[in-house]
N, C-alpha and C positions, 0 to 999 in steps of 0.2 A: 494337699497342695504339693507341685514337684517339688523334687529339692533344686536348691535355686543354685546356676552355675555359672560362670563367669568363662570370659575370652576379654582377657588383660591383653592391652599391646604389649609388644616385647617391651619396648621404655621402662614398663610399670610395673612389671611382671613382678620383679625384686623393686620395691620404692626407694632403694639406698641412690644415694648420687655419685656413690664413690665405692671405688672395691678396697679403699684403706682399710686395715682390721682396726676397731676399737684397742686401747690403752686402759686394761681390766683398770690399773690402779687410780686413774684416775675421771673412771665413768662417773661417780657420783658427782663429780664439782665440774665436769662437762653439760650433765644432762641439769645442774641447775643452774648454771649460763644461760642453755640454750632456752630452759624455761622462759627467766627474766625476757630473754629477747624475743621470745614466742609473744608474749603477754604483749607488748610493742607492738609486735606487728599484727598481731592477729586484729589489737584494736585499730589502729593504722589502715589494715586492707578489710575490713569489717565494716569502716567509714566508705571505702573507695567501691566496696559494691554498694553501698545505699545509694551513693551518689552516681553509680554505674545505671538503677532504677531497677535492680532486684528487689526491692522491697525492704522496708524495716524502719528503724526509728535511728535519731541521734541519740548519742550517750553526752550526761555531761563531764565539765570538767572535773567535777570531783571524782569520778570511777576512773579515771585512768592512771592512777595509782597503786591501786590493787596489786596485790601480787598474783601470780599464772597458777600458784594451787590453793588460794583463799576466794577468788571471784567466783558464784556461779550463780542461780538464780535459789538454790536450794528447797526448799517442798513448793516454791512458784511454779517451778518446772514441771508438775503435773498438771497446769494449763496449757503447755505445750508438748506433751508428752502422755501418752498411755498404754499402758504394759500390753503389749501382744506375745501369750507365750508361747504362741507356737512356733515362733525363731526363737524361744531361750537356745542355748547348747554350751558347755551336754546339756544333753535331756533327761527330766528326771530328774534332777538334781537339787538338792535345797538353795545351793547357792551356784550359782551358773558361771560361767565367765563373763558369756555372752548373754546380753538379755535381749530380746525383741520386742520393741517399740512403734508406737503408731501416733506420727508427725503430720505435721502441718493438716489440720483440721482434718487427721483421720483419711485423708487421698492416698497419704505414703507409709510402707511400713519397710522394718527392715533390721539387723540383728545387729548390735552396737556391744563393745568391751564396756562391760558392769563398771568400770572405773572412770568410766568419761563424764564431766559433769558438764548441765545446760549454762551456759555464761549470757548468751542474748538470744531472744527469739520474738517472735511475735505472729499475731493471728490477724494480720492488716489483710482486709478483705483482697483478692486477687495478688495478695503481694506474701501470705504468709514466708516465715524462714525458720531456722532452728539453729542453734549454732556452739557446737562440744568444744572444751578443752580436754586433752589429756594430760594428765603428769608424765606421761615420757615425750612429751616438749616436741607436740605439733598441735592445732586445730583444724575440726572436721564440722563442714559447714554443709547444710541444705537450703537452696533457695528456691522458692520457684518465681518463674521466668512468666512475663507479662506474652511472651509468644502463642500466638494461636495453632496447636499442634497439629493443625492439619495443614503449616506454611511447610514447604520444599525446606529442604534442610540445608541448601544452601542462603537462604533467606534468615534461618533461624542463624547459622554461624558467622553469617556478615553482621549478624546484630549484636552479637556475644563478643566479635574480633572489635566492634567499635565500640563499646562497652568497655571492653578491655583498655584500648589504648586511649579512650578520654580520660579516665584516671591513672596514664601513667605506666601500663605494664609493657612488659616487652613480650610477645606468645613466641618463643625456640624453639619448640615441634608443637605442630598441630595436626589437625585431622588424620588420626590414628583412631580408626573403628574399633571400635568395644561392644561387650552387652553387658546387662546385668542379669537379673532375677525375669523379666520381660518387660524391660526396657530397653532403647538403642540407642547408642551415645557415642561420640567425638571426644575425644582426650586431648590434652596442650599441657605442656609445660610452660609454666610461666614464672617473668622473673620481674621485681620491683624493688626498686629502691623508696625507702619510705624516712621521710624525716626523721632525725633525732635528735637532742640533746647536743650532743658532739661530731657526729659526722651522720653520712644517710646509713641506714641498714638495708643492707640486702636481704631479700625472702625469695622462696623459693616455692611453688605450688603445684600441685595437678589442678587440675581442673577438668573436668566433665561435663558435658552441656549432656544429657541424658534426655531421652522423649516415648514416651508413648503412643496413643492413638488419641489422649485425653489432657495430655499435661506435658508442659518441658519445665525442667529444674536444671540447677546449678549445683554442682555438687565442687565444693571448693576445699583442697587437705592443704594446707601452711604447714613449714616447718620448715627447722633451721640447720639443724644437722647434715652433714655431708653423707652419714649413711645410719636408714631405718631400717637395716635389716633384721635388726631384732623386733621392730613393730610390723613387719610385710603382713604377718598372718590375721592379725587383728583387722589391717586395714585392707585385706583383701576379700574378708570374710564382711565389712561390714560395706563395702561398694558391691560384692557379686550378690546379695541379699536384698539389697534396694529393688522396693515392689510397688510400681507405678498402676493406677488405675487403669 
């Protein structure tokens, strides 16, 4: 197989939102803030695409307490998940960083940080999805999209923009051309405010609408922090890897 390469738009290039430097003394009780509130919204915009009609199930009220590094589906997640090693990297190695996996009923694979665990997924006929938390306080989401891939891509992104904005998001930049692994995809930044407790929370997202010749998916990264510059390589490593049928 080639090795699989990427053309990030400039936006994404660095995933950070901010060129502020991190405050070394006080990263640890930042990144479990940012946790807590990840856990919120991921549940929050996790609803807002089911109801968008990517696919998937409700959760009830009792899961939504959980904390952001206790929730995940644990050894369930090999119903939605199957080790493909030929994206481990490095290679050769007993214990990888990165592991490569084969999602949504074996269509998609693609090379993911060995520390992100499965929290919701499902195998809903035409609606599968998969959907990671990390502990460095974002989520990374795969959905596929009910679109017929052989509609005009302006067709496919009028349906994703209304998608979007019936639950509520705001798209700040869109249609910035990407590829992946051999896929071709549209990128958005997007922005939502999502109930709270106390006041709304704002979230902050990429999102990807990605296509092939055979399938469109949804590729959705949440997170809260104003800069992931310490996670770019992870998360660039596991979008230019995504390997569409």
């Amino acid at each position: 197989m080639p090795r699989a390469r990427v053309r990030w738009p400039s936006f994404a290039l660095s995933m950070k939102l901010s060129s502020a430097p991190r405050r070394l003394t006080s990263s640890a009780s930042r990144r479990a803030r940012a946790s807590a509130g990840i856990a919120t919204l991921a549940m929050a915009l996790f609803s807002g695409v089911m109801a968008a009609g990517c696919g998937g199930a409700g959760q009830s009220d009792a899961t939504k307490n959980r904390t952001f590094y206790d929730w995940s589906l644990g050894d369930g997640a090999q119903a939605f998940e199957k080790p493909y090693p030929r994206l481990n990297w490095p290679e050769k190695t007993e214990s990888p960083r990165f592991i490569g996996v084969s999602i949504l009923q074996d269509q998609v694979y693609f090379s993911r940080p060995r520390n992100w665990r499965v929290r919701n997924a499902s195998n809903r006929p035409g609606e599968p999805y998969i959907h990671y938390v990390s502990p460095n306080a974002y989520s990374f989401a795969i959905y596929q999209r009910r679109d017929p891939a052989g509609d005009p891509w302006k067709d496919i992104i009028d349906r994703y923009t209304k998608d979007a904005e019936d639950v509520g998001a705001k798209i700040v930049g869109r249609l910035v051309p990407m590829a992946t692994s051999n896929g071709q995809g549209r990128a958005f930044t997007v922005d939502r405010d999502v109930e709270a407790a106390k006041r709304p929370l704002q979230s902050k997202s990429r999102e990807i609408v990605l296509r092939s010749g055979k399938l469109v998916v949804l590729v959705q990264i949440v997170h809260q922090e104003q800069n992931l510059e310490a996670v770019d390589d992870e998360l660039l490593r596991a979008v230019a890897t995504i390997h569409l049928p």
